[in-house]
C-alpha positions in Angstrom: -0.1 -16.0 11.0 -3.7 -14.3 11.7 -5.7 -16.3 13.7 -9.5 -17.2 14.1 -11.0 -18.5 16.7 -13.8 -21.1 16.1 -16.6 -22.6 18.2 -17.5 -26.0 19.8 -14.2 -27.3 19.2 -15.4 -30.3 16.4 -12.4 -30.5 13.5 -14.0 -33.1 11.2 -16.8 -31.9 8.8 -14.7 -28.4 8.0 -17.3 -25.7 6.9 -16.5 -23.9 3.2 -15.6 -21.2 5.1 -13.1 -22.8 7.5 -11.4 -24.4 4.3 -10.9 -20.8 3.1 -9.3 -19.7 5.6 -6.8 -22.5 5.9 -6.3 -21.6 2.2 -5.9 -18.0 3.2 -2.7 -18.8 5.8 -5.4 -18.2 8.5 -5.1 -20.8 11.5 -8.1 -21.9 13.4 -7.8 -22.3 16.7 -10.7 -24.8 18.4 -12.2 -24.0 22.4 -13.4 -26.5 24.1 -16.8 -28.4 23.5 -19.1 -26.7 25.7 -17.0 -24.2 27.3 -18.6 -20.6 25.2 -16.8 -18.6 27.8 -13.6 -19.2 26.0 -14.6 -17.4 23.6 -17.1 -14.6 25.3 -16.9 -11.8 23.2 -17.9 -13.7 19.9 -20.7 -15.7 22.1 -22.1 -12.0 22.9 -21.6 -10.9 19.6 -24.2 -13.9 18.6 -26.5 -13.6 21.5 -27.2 -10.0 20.5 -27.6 -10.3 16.8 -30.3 -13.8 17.4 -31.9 -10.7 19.9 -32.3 -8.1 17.3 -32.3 -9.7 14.3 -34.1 -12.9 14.2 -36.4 -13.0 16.8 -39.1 -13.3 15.5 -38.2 -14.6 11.7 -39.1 -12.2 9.0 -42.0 -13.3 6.6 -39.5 -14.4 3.9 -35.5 -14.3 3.3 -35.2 -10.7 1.7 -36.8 -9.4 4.6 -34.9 -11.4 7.0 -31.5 -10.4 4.8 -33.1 -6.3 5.0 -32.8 -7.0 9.1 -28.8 -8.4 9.1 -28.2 -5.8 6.9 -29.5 -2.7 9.7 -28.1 -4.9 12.2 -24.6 -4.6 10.7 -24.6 -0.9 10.3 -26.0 -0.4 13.7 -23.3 -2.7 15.0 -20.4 -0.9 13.0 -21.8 2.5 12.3 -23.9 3.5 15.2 -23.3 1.7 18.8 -20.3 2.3 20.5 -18.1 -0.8 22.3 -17.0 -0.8 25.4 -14.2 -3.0 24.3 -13.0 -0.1 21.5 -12.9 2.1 24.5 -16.4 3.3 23.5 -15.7 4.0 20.2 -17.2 2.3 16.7 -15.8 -0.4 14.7 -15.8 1.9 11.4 -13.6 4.3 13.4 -11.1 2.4 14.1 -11.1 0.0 10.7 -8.5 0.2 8.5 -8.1 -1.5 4.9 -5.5 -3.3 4.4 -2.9 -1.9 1.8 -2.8 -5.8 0.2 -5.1 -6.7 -2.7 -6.8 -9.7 -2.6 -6.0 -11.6 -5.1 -8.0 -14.6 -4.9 -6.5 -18.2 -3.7 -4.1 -20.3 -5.5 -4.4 -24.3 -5.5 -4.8 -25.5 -1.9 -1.7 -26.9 -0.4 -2.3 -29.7 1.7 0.0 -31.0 4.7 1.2 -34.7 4.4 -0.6 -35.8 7.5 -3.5 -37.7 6.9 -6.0 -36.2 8.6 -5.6 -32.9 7.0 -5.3 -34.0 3.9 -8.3 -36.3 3.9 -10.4 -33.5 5.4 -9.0 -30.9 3.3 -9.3 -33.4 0.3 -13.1 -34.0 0.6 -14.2 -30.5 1.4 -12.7 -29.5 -1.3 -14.2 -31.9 -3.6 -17.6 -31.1 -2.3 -17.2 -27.6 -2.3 -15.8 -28.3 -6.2 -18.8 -30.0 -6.9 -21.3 -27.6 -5.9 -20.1 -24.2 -6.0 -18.0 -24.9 -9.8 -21.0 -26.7 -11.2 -22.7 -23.2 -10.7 -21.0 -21.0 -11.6 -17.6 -21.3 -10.8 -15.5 -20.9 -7.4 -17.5 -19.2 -4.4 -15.6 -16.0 -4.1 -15.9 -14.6 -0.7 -13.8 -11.3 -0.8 -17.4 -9.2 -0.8 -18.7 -10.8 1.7 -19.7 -8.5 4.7 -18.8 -10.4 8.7 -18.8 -9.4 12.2 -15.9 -11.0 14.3 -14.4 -10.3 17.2 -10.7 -10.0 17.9 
């Protein structure tokens, strides 16, 4: 099972995103409240991209999108890491040979807490992202992570 690890440890309130990636087979795994140094490379990872890409704010969201955008190739394309041995992400990514084929209905566990959590994310995500234009579907979207 892949594994992601997420911060501050809180398991109520599931984000859209960590709903999908229950739904994708993907187990979260929580570090403690207030101990980031469990999960240092992802903290550094953030501290650098608030440094270069949002401080200060762009006038207005395309211009602020224009900056993530740089910082992501710079990140991937451009600035080696001492963790790949001083190589680039893009050198070392490989696709994976599986298509994605979007998610089937959510399965939910029989224990309580998962399902209730599951249930009402779920129904708030149906609500808002169906009533728009159908399921959020978030195999184009572009993210920096740390393994």
């Amino acid at each position: 099972m892949k594994k992601r690890i997420n911060g501050n440890g809180k398991v109520a309130g599931l984000s859209e995103i960590s709903v999908w990636w229950l739904r994708l087979g993907i187990q979260i795994e929580r570090i403690n409240p207030a101990h980031p140094q469990q999960n240092g490379r992802h903290e550094r990872m953030h501290l650098t991209l608030k440094r270069e890409a949002t401080k200060p704010a762009s006038r207005n969201s395309l211009k602020q999108q224009e900056r993530f955008d740089r910082f992501v190739h710079i990140f991937n394309d451009e600035r080696p890491h001492e963790a790949l041995g001083m190589k680039y992400p893009t050198e070392l990514y490989v696709s994976s040979s599986r298509p994605y084929k979007g998610l089937s209905e959510p399965q939910v566990s029989s224990d309580s807490h998962t399902v209730r959590a599951l249930k009402s994310t779920e129904q708030r995500l149906n609500g808002v992202s169906r009533a728009e234009n159908g399921e959020r579907d978030h195999s184009d979207h572009s993210s920096i992570c740390s393994t």
